[in-house]
C-alpha positions as CSV (number, residue, x, y, z in Angstrom):
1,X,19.3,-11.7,-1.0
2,X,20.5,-8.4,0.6
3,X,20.9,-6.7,-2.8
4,X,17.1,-7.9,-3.2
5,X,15.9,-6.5,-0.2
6,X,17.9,-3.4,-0.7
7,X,16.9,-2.7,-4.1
8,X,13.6,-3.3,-3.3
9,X,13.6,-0.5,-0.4
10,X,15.5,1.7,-2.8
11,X,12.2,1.4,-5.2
12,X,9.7,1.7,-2.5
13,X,11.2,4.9,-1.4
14,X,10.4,6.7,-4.8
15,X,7.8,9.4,-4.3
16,X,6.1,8.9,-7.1
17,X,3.4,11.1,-6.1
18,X,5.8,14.1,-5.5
19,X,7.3,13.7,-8.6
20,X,4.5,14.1,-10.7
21,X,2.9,16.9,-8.4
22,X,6.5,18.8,-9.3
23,X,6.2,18.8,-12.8
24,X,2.6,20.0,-12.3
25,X,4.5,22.9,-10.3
26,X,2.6,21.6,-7.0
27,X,4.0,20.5,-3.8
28,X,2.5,17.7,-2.5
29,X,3.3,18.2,0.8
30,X,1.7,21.4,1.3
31,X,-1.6,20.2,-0.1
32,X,-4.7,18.3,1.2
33,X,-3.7,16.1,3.6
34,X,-0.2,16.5,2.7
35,X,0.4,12.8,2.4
36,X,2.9,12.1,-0.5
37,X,0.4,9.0,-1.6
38,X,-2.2,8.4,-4.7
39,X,-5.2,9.5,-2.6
40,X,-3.8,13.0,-1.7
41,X,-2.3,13.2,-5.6
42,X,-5.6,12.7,-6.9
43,X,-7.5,15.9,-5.0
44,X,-4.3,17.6,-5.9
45,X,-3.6,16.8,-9.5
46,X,-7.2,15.6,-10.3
47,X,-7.9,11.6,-11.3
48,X,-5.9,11.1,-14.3
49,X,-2.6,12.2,-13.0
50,X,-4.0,10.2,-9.1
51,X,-4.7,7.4,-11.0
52,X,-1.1,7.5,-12.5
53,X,0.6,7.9,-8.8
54,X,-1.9,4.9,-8.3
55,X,-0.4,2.7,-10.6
56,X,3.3,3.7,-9.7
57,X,3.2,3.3,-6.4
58,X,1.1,-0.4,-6.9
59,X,4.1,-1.2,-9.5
60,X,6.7,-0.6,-7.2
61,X,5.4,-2.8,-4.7
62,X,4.8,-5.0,-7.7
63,X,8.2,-5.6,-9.7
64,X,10.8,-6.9,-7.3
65,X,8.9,-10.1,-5.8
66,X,7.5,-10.9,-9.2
67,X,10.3,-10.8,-10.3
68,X,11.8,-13.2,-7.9
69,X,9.4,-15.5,-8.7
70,X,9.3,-15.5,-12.3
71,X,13.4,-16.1,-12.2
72,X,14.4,-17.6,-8.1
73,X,14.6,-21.0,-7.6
74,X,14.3,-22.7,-4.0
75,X,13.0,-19.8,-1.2
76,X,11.6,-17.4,-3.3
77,X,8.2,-17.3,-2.2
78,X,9.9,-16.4,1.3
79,X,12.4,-13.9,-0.6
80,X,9.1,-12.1,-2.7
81,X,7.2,-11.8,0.1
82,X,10.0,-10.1,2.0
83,X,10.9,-7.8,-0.9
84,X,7.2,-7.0,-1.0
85,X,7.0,-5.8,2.6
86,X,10.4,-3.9,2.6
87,X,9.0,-2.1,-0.5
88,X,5.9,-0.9,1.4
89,X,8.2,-0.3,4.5
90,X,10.6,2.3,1.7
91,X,7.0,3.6,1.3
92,X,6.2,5.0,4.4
93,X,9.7,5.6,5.4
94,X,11.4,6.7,2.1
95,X,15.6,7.7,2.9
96,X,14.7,10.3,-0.1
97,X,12.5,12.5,2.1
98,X,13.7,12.3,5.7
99,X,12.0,8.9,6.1
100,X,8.3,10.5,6.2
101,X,6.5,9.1,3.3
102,X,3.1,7.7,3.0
103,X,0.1,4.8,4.0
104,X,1.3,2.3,1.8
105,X,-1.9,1.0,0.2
106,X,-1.1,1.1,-3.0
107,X,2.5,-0.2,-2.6
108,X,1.4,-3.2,-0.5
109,X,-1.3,-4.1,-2.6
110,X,0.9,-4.1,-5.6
111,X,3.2,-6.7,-2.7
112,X,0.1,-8.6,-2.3
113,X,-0.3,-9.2,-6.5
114,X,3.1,-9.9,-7.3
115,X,2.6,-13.4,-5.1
116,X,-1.1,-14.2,-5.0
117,X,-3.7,-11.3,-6.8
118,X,-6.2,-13.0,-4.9
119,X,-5.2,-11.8,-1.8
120,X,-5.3,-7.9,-2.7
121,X,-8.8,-8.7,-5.2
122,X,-10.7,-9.9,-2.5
123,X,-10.0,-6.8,-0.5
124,X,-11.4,-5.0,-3.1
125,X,-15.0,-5.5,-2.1
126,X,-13.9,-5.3,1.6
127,X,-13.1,-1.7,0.8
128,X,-15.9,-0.7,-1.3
129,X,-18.6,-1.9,1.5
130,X,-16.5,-0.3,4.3
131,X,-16.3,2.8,2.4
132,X,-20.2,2.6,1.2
133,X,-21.2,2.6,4.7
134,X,-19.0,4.7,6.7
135,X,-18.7,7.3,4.0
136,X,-14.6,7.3,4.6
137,X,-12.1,6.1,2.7
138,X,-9.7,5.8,5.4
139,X,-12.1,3.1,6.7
140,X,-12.0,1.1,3.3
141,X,-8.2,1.2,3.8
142,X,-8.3,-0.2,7.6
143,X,-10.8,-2.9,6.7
144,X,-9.3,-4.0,3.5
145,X,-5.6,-4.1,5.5
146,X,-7.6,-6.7,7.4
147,X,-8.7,-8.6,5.1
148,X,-5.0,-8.9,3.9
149,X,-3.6,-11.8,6.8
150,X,-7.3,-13.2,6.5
151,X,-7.5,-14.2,3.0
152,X,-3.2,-15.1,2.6
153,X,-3.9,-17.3,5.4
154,X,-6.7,-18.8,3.9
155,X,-5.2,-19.6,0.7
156,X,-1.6,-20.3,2.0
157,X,-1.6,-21.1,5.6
158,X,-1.1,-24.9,4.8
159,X,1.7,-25.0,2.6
160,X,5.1,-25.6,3.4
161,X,6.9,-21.4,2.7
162,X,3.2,-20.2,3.1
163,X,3.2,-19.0,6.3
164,X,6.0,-16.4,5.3
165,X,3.6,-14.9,2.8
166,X,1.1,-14.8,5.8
167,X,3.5,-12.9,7.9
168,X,4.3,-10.4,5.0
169,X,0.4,-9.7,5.2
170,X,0.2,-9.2,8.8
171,X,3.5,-6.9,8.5
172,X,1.3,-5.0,5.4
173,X,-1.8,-4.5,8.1
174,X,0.0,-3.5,10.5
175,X,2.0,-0.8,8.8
176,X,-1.2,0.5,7.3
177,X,-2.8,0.6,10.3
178,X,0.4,2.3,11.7
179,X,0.0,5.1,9.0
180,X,-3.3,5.8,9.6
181,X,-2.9,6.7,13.6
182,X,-4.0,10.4,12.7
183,X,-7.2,9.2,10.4
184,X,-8.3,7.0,13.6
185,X,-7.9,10.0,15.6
186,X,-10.1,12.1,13.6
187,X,-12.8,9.4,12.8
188,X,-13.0,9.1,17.1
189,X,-13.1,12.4,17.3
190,X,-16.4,12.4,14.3
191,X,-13.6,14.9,12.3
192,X,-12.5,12.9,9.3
193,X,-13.4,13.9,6.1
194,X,-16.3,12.2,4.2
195,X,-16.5,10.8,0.6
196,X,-19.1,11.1,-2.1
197,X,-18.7,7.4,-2.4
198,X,-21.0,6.6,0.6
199,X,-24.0,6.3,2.1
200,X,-24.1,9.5,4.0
């Protein structure tokens, strides 16, 4: 189980985003918001190339608690949805870059789909009526993190491992809430940059 959970953190930590941005010539870091993630690659590299981040960082969120499932036997549900939250944790605090990484969205959605899609689907139209409405993306993310505990608990709470898949949710919210301390602080403050995608 330790080589799981290892692993799994190991993968997390790859900064996809940066990696891509370097072969572009670009550093990631010095761009935008500076945030090594798929919504920071995207204004920086432009969608095809954000899109791609997008994808990596959802896959290696993805891989290891599918994977479990598809081959464990007894415990894996508790096993995936551990993997999945340590893989969202090597996001934001990648040992490849001095433990400052990124939000985690992508990563902990990908989490969320390796053990039950449904969970991370229905926070899709959470975040695209957030976003409509508040014209910020950052407030998608918050409200669809929130959405996360809601719905697992919903379709798992009464099942015997379920509630461990609950608690991997709640860790995801939290940590995305975590990350987005500074895009609270600028929404409060009426500072946060605004989207196309909205009302206003």
């Amino acid at each position: 189980d330790l080589a799981w959970v290892l692993g799994a953190y190991f993968l997390g930590s790859v900064p996809f985003g940066i990696l891509l941005a370097k072969a572009r010539g670009i550093d990631l870091t010095a761009v935008g918001s500076g945030n090594i993630g798929a919504t920071n690659a995207m204004r920086a590299l432009g969608k095809p190339l954000g899109l791609v981040a997008f994808a990596l960082d959802f896959g290696k969120g993805f891989v290891t608690p599918w994977w479990i499932l598809q081959h464990g036997g007894e415990g894996a549900l508790g096993l995936a949805s551990l993997t999945g939250a340590v893989a969202a944790a090597g996001h934001v605090w990648p040992i490849w870059l001095g433990f400052r990484g990124g939000k985690a969205v992508a990563t902990a959605m990908g989490a969320l789909c390796a053990v039950d899609p449904m969970v991370a689907l229905w926070g899709a139209p959470v975040w695209l009526i957030a976003v409509f409405f508040s014209s910020h993306v950052s407030v998608g993310s918050l409200a669809m993190s929130l959405s996360f505990p809601v719905t697992a608990w919903l379709r798992w709470g009464e099942t015997d491992e379920g509630y461990l898949f609950v608690c991997a949710a709640m860790f995801l919210c939290t940590l995305i809430w975590f990350r987005h301390r500074p895009n609270i602080r600028l929404l409060l403050q009426g500072e946060e940059a605004r989207t196309r995608l909205g009302l206003r």
